[in-house]
Backbone bond lengths (Angstrom), bond angles and torsions (degrees), N, CA, C in turn:
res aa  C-N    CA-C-N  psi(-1)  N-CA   C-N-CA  omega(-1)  CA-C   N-CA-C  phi
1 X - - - 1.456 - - 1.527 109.80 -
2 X 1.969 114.69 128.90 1.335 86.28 -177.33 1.776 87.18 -110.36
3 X 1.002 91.89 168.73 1.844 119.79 170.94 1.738 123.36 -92.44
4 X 0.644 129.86 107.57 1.954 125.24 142.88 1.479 116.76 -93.40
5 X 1.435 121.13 132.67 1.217 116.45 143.65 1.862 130.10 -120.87
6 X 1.387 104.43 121.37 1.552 112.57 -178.63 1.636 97.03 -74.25
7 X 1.901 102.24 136.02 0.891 108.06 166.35 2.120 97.29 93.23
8 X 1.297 130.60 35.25 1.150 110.98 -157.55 1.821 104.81 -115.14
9 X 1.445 108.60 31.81 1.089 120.75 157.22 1.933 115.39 -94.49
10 X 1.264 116.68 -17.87 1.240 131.89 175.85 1.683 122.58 -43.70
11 X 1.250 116.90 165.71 1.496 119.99 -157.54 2.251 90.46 -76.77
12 X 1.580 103.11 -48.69 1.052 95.63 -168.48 1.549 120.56 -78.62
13 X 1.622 105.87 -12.81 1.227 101.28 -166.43 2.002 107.13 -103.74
14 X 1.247 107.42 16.03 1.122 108.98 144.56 1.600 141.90 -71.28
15 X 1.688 104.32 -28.82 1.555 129.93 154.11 1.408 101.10 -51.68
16 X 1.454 118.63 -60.04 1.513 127.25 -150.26 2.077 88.36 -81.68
17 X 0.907 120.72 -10.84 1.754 103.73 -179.34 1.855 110.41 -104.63
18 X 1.436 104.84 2.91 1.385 115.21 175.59 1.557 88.98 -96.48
19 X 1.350 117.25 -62.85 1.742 111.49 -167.81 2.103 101.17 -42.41
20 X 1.629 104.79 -60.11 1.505 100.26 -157.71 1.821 100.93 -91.81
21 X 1.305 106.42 136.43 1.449 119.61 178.48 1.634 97.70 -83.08
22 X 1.536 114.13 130.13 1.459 116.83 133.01 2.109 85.18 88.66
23 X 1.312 107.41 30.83 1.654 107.48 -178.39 1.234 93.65 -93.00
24 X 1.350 113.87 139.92 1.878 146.12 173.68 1.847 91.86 -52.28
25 X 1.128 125.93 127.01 1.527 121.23 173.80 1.365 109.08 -107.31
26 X 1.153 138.86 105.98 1.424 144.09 -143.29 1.798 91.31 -116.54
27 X 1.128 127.65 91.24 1.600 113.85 165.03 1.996 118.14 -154.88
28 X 1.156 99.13 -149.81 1.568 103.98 171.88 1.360 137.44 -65.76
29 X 1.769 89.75 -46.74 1.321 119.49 -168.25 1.205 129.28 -69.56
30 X 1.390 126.90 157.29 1.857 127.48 -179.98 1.678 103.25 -58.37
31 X 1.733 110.41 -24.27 1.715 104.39 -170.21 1.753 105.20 -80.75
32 X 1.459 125.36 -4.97 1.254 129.45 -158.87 1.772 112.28 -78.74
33 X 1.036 124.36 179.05 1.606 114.26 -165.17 1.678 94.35 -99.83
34 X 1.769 96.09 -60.22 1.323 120.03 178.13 1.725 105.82 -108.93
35 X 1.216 101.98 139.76 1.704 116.81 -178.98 1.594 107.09 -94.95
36 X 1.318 111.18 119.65 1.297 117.32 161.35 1.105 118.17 -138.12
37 X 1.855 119.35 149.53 1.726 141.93 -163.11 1.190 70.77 -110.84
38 X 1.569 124.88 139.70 1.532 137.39 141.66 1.670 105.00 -75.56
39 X 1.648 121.02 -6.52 0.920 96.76 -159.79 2.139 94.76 -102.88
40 X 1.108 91.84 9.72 1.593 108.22 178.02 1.357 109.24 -139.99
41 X 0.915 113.92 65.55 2.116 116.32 -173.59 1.352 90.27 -81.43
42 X 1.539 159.90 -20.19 1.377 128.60 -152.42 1.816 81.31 -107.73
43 X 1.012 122.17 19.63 1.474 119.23 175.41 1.611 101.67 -102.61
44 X 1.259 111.29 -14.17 1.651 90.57 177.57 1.258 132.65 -111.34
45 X 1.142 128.91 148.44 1.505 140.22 -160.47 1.592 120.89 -62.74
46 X 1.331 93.74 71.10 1.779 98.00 176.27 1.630 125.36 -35.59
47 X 1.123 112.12 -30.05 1.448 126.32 -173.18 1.540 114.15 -43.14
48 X 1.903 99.41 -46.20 1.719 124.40 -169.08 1.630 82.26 -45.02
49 X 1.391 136.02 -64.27 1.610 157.61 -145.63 1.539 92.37 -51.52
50 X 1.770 125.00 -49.65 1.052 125.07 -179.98 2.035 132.45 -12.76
51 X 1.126 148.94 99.04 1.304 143.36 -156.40 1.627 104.89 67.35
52 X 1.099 127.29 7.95 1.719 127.23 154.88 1.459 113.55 -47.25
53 X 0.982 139.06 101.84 1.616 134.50 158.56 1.455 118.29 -50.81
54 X 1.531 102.55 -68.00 0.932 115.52 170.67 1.847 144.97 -118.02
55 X 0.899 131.18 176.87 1.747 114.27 -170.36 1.738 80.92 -169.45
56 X 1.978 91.35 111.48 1.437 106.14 155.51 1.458 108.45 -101.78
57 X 1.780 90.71 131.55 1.359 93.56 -171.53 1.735 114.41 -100.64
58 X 1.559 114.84 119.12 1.908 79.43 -159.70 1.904 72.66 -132.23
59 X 1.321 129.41 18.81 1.638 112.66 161.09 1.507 120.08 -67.27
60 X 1.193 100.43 130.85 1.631 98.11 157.19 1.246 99.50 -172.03
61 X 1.715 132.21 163.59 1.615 137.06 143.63 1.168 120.61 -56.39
62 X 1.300 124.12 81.69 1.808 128.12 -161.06 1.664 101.58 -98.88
63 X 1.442 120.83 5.46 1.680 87.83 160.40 1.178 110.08 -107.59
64 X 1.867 106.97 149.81 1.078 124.50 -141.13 1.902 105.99 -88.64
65 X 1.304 114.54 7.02 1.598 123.17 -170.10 1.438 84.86 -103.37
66 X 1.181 137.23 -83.16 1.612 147.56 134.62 1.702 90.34 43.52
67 X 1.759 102.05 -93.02 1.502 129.63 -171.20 1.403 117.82 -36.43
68 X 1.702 102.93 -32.40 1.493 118.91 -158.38 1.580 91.48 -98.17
69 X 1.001 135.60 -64.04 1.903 140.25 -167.23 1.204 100.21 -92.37
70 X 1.479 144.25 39.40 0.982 165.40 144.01 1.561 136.55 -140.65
71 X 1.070 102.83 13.23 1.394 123.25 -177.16 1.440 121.68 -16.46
72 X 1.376 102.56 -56.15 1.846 110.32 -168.75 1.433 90.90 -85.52
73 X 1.033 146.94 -46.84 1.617 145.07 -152.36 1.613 102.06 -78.07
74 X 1.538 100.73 -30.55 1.780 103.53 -177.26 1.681 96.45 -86.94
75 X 1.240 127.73 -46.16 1.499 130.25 171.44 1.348 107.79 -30.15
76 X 1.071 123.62 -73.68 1.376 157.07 -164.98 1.944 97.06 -55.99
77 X 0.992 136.90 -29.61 1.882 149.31 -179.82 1.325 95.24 -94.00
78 X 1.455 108.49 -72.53 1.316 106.35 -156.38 1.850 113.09 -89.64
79 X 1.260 111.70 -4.66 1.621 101.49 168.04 1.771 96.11 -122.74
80 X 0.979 118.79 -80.03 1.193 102.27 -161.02 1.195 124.44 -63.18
81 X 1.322 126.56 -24.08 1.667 126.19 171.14 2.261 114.74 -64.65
82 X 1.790 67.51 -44.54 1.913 70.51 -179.89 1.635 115.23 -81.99
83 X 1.278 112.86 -3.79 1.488 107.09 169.73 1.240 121.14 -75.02
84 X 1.530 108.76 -40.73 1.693 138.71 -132.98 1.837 67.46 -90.96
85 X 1.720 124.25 -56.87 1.597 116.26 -162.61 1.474 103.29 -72.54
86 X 1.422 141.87 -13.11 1.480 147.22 173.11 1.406 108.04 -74.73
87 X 1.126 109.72 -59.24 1.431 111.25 167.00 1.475 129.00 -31.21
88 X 1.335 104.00 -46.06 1.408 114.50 -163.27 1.785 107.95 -113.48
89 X 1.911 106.01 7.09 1.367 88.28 -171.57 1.740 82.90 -99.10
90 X 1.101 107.81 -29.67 1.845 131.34 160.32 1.562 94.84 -5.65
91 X 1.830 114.14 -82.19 1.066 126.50 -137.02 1.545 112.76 -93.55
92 X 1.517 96.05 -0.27 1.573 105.23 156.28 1.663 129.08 -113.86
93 X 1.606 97.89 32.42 1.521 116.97 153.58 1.117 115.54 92.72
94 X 1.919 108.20 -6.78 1.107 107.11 156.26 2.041 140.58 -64.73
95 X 1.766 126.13 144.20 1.012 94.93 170.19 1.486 106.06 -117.84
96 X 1.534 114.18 170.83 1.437 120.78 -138.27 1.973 105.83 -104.05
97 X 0.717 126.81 111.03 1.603 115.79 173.34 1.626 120.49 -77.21
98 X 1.125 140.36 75.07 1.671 123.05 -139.31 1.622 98.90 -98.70
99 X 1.280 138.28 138.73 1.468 136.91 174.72 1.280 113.18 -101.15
100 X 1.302 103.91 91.13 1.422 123.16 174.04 1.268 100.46 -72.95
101 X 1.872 113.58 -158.72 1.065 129.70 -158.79 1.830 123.67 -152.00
102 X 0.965 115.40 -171.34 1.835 92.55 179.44 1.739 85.07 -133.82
103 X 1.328 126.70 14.53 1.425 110.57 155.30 2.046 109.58 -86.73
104 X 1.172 85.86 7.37 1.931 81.64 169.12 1.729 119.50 -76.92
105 X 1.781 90.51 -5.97 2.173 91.88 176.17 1.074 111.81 -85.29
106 X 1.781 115.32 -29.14 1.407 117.53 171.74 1.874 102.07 112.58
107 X 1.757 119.67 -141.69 1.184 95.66 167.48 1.736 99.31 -146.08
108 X 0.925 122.69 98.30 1.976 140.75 177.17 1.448 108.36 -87.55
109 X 1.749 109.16 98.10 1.401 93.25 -176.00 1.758 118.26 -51.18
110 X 1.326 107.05 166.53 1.438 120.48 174.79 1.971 117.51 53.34
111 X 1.624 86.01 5.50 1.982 94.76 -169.81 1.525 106.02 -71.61
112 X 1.477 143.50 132.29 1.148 139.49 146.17 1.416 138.50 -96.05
113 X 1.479 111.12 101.03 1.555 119.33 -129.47 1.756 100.02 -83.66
114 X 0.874 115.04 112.31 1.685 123.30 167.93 1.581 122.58 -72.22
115 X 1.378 125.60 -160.55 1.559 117.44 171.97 1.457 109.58 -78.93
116 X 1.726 95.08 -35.27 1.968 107.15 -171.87 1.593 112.49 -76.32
117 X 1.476 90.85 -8.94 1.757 88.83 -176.87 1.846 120.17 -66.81
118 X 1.130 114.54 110.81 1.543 102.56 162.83 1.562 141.46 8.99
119 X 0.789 160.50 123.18 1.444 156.83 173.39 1.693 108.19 -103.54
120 X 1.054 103.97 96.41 1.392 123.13 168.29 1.399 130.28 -74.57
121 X 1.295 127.79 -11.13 1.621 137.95 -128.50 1.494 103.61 -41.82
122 X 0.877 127.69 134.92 1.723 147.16 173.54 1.536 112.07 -96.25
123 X 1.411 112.58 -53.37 1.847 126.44 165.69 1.330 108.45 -46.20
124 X 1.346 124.66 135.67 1.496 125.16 147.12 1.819 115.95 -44.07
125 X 1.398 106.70 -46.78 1.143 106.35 -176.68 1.829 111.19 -68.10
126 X 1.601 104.92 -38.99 1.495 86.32 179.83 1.477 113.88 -73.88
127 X 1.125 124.10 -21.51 1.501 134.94 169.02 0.804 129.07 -49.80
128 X 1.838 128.18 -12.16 0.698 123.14 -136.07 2.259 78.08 -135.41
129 X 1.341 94.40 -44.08 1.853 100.42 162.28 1.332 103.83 -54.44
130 X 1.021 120.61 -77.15 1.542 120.76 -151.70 2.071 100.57 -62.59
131 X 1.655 107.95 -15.62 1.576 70.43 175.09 1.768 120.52 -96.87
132 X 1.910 97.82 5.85 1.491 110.41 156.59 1.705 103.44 -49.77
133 X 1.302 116.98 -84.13 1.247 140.11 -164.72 1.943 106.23 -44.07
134 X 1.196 120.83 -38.84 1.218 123.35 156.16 1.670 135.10 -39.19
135 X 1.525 77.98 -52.89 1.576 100.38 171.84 1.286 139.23 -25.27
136 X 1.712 90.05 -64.56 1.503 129.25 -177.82 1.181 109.34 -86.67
137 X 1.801 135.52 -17.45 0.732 114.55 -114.24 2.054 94.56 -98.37
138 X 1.527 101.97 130.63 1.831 109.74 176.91 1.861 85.31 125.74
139 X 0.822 128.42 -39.34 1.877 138.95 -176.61 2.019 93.39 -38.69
140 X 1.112 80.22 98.46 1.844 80.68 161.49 1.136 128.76 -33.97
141 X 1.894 110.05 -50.43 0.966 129.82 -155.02 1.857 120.58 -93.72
142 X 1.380 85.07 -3.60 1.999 103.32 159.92 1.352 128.68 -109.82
143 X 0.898 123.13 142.79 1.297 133.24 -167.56 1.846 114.45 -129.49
144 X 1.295 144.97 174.27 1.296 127.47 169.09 1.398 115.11 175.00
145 X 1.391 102.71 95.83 1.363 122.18 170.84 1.335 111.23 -72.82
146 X 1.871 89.25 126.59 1.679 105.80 179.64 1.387 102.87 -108.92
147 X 1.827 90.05 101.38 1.839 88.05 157.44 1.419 141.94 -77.80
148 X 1.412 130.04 150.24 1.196 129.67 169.14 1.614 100.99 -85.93
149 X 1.586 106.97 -166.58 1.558 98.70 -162.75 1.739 110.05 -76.71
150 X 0.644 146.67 117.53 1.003 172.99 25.38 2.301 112.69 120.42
151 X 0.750 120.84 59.24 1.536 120.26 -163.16 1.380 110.01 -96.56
152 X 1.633 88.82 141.79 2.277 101.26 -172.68 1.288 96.70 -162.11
153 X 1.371 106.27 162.30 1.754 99.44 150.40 1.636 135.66 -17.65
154 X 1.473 98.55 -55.38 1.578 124.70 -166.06 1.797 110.71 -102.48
155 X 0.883 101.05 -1.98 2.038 112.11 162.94 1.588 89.30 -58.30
156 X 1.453 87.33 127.31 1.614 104.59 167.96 2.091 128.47 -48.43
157 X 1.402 85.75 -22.68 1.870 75.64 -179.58 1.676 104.10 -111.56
158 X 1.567 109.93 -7.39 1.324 110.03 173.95 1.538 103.04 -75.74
159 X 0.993 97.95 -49.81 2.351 99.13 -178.72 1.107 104.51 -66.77
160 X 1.747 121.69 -12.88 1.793 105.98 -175.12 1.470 75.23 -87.19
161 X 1.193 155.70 -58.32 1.585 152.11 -147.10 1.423 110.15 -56.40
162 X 1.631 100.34 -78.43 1.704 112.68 157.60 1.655 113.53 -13.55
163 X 1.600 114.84 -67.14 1.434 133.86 -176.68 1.495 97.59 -37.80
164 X 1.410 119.16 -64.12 1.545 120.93 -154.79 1.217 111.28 -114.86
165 X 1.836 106.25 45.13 1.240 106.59 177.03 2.060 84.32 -119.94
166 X 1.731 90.63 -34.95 1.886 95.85 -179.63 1.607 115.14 -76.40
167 X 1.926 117.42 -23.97 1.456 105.06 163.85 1.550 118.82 -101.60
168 X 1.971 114.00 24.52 1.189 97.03 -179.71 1.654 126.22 88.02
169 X 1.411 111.34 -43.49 1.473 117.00 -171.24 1.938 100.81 -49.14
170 X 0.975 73.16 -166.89 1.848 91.36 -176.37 1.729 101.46 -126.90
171 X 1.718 96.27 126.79 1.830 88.11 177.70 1.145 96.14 -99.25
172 X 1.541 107.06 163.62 1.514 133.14 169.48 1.573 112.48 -101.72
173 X 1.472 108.44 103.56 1.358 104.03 173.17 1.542 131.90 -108.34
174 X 1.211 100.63 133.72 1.880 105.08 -160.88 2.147 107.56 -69.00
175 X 0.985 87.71 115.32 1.852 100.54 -176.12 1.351 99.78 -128.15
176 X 1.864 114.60 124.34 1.624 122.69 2.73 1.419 113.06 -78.14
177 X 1.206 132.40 135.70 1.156 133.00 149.44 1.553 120.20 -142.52
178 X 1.303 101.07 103.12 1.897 119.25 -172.20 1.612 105.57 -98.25
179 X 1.191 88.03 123.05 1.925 95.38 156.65 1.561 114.48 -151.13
180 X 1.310 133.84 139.36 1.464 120.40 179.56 1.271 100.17 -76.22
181 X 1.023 125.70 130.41 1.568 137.65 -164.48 1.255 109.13 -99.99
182 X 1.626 121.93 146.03 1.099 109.62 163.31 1.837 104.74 -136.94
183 X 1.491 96.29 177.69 1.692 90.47 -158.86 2.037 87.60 -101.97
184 X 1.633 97.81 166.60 1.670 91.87 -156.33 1.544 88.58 -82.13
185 X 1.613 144.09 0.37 1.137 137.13 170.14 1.692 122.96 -69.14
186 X 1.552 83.89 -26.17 1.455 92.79 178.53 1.671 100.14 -86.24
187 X 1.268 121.89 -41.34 1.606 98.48 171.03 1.722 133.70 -62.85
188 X 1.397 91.18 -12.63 1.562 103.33 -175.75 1.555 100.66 -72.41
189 X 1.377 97.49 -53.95 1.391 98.53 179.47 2.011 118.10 -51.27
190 X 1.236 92.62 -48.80 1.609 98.12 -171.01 1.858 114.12 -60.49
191 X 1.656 111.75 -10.41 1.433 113.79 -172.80 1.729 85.09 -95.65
192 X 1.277 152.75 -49.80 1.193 170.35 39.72 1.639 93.59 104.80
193 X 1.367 108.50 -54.80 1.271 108.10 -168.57 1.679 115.70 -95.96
194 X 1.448 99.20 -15.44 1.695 111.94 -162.24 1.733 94.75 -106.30
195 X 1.272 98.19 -9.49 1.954 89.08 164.11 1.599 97.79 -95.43
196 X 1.050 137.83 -68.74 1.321 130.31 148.02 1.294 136.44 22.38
197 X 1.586 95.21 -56.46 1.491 112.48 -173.63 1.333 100.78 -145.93
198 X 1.149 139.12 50.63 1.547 148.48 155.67 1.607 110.78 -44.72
199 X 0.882 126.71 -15.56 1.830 130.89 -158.64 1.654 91.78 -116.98
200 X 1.643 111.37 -63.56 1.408 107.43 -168.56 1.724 113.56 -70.89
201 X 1.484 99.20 1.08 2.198 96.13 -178.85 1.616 88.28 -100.12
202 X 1.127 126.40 90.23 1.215 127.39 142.86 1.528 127.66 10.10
203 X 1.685 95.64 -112.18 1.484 128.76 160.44 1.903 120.62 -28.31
204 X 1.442 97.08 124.33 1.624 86.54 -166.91 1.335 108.18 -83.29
205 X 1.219 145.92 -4.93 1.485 142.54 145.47 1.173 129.67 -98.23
206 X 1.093 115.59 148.71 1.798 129.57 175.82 1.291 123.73 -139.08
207 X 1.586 105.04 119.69 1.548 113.01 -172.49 1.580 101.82 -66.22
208 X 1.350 128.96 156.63 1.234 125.21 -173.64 1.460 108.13 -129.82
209 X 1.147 129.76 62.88 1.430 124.65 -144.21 1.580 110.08 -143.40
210 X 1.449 139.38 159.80 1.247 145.91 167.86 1.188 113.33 -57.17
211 X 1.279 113.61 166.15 1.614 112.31 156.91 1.172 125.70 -97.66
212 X 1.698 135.36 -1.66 1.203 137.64 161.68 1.534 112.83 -97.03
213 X 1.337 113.14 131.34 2.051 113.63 156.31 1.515 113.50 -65.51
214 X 1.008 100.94 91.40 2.051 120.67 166.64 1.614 121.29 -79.91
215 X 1.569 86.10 114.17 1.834 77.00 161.81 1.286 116.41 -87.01
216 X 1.855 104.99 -175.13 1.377 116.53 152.85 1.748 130.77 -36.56
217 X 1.290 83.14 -58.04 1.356 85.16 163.03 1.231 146.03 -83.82
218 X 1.385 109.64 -21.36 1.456 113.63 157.03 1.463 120.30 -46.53
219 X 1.637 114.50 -34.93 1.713 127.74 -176.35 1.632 104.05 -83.58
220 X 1.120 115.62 -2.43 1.747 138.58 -175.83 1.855 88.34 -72.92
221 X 1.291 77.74 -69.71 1.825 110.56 -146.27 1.736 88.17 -62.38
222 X 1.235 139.83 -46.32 1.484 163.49 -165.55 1.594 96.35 -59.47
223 X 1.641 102.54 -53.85 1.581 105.74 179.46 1.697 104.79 -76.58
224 X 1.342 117.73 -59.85 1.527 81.64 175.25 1.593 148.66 -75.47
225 X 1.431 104.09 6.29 1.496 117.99 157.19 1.398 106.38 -58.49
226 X 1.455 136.22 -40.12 1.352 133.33 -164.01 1.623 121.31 -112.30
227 X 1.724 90.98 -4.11 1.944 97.52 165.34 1.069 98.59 -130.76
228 X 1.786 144.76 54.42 1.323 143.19 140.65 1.830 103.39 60.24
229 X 1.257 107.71 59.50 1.734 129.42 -176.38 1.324 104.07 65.00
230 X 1.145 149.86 -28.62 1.489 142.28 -113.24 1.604 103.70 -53.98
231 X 1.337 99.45 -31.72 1.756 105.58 -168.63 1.240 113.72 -79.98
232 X 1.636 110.44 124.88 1.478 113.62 -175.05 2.100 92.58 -107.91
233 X 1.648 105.96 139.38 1.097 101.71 165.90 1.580 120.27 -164.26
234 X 1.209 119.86 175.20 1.705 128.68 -179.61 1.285 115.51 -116.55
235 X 0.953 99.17 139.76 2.039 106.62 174.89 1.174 103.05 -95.51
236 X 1.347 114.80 124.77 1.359 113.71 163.08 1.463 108.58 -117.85
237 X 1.438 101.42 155.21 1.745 100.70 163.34 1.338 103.63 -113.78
238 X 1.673 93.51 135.64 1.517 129.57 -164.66 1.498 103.64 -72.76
239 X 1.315 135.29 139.47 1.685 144.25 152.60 1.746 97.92 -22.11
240 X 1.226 108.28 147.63 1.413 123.02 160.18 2.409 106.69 -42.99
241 X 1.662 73.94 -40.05 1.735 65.61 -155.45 1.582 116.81 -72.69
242 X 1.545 106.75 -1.33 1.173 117.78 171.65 2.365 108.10 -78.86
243 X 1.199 98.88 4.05 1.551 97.25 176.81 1.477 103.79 -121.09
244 X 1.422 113.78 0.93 1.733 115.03 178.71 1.565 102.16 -48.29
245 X 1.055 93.12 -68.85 1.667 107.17 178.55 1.476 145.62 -86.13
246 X 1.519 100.05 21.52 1.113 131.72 179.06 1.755 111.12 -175.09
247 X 1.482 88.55 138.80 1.900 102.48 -179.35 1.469 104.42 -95.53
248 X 1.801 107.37 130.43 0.813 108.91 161.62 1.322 124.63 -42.02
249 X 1.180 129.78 -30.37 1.789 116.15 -177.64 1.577 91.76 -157.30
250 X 1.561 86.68 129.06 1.400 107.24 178.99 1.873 98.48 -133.08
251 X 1.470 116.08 89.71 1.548 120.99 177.04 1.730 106.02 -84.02
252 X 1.211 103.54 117.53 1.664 114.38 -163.87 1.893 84.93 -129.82
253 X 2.181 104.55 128.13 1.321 93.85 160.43 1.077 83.45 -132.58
254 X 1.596 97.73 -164.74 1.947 111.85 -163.53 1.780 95.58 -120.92
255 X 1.123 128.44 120.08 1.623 132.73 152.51 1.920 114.44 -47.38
256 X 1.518 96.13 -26.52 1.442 100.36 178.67 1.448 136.52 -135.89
257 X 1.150 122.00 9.92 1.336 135.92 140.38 1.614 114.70 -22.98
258 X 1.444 113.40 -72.47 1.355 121.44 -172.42 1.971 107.68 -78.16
259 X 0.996 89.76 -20.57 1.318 104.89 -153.48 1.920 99.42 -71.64
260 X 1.605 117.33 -28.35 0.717 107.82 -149.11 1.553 94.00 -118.24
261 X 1.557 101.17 -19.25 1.417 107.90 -179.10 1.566 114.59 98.54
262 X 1.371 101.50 44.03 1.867 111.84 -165.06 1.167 89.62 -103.65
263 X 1.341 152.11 -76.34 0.920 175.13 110.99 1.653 125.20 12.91
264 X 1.560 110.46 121.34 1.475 101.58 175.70 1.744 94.54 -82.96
265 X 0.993 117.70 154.52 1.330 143.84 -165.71 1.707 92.29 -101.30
266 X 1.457 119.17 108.50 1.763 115.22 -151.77 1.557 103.96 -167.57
267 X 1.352 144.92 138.62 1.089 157.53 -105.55 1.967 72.88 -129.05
268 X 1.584 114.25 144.36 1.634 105.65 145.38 1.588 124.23 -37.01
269 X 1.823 92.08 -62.26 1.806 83.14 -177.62 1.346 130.48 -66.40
270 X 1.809 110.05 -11.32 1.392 104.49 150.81 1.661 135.32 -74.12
271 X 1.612 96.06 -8.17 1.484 94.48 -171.62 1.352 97.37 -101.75
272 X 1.340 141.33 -19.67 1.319 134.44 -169.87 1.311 108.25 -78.96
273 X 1.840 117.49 -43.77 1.463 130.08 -164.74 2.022 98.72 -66.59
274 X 1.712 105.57 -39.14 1.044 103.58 -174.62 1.880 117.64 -60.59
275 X 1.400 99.91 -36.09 1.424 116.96 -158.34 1.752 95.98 -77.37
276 X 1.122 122.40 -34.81 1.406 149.81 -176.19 1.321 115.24 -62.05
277 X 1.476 115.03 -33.50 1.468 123.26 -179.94 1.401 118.99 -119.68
278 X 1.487 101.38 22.31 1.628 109.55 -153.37 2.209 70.26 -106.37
279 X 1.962 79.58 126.99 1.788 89.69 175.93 1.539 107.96 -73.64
């Protein structure tokens, strides 16, 4: 089986180049195999794709302020560059793993968004997934895991925590902010399992998500259960304009996670402590 991953300078797909040996690294960077501009995809050499099985696709401009005051320039990467390269990695027999998102439901108070649930997107940024996922959408040969936020060592509010637990400072954590979280072992695993089993997962999307709604602070409280308090911090509530582009609570579960046997079936504080001590 061979591997590509687009985008393989990325936070998650550094996990994903330890899991797969000897994967094609498709990105920007001087460390990449093959160089690709999303913002010029019909410039690159489909051919490299040739005996590719598979191509996880995990590039995009994913912050969501970014998406919004940049609109056409992020349009332009994340839909038309990454379609125009799906399209065409498609038609050389490759099939596509794409890492969507769970801002593609949008935001319905009290809604708990499933696979069958609607896609509403309200965000530029989720607007901008779901009209990937549209695209394709009935194509055998795509698939598209929607993550929730995403938690590791190296997750942006866990390393700001970590950070100001080793200089002491005090973090500021933004409350409400809900997402069912999942840890990036469990996504490694879930791409791991869906190349694996590409034939036996049916359904062309999969929510990728916890089974509890976690805040900030709940992932606060999680770290000092497992570093003896160290973390001193404040809740603040954030400006309206910090939720323009993101919903305070977006509760996303999976119909098939359990269903299929992807997933150990595991508490946050079992999945964080695990993910937390994982060398």
């Amino acid at each position: 089986m061979k591997i590509a991953i687009v985008g393989s300078s990325g936070y998650i797909a550094g996990y994903l180049r330890k899991r797969f040996e000897n994967i094609l690294k498709i990105d920007q960077t001087p460390e990449a195999d093959v160089h690709l501009n999303l913002t010029e995809a019909e410039k690159f050499d489909y051919s490299v794709l040739d005996g590719i099985d598979y191509v996880i696709f995990t590039a995009a401009i994913s912050g969501p302020d970014m998406c919004a005051n940049e609109f056409e320039k992020c349009w332009n990467i994340n839909v038309t560059g990454t379609g125009y390269f799906i399209k065409n990695a498609i038609s050389h027999g490759c099939r596509i793993l794409f890492f969507s998102s769970d801002a593609v439901f949008g935001d319905i108070p009290g809604e708990i968004y499933i696979e069958l649930s609607e896609t509403k997107a309200q965000t530029p940024y989720g607007r901008m997934k779901k009209a990937v996922e549209d695209c394709f959408k009935g194509n055998p040969d795509f698939k598209a895991m929607r993550l929730s936020y995403v938690v590791s060592k190296n997750d942006r509010f866990v390393s700001y925590c970590l950070e100001c637990m080793n200089t002491g400072e005090t973090a500021d954590i933004f409350h409400p902010f809900y997402r069912n979280c999942i840890t990036v072992s469990d996504v490694v695993n879930t791409v791991d399992w869906l190349i694996n089993h590409w034939e036996d997962y049916e359904p062309q999307v999969l929510n990728v998500a916890g089974n509890e709604l976690v805040s900030r602070v709940r992932i606060a409280d999680e770290l000092n259960r497992l570093y003896d308090n160290r973390l001193k911090y404040v809740i603040t509530s954030p400006s309206e304009d910090f939720y323009k582009n993101r919903p305070k609570i977006t509760q996303m579960k999976s119909l098939h996670l359990n269903k299929y046997g992807i997933l150990k079936d595991e508490s946050f504080t079992e999945k964080i402590k695990n993910e937390l001590e994982e060398k």
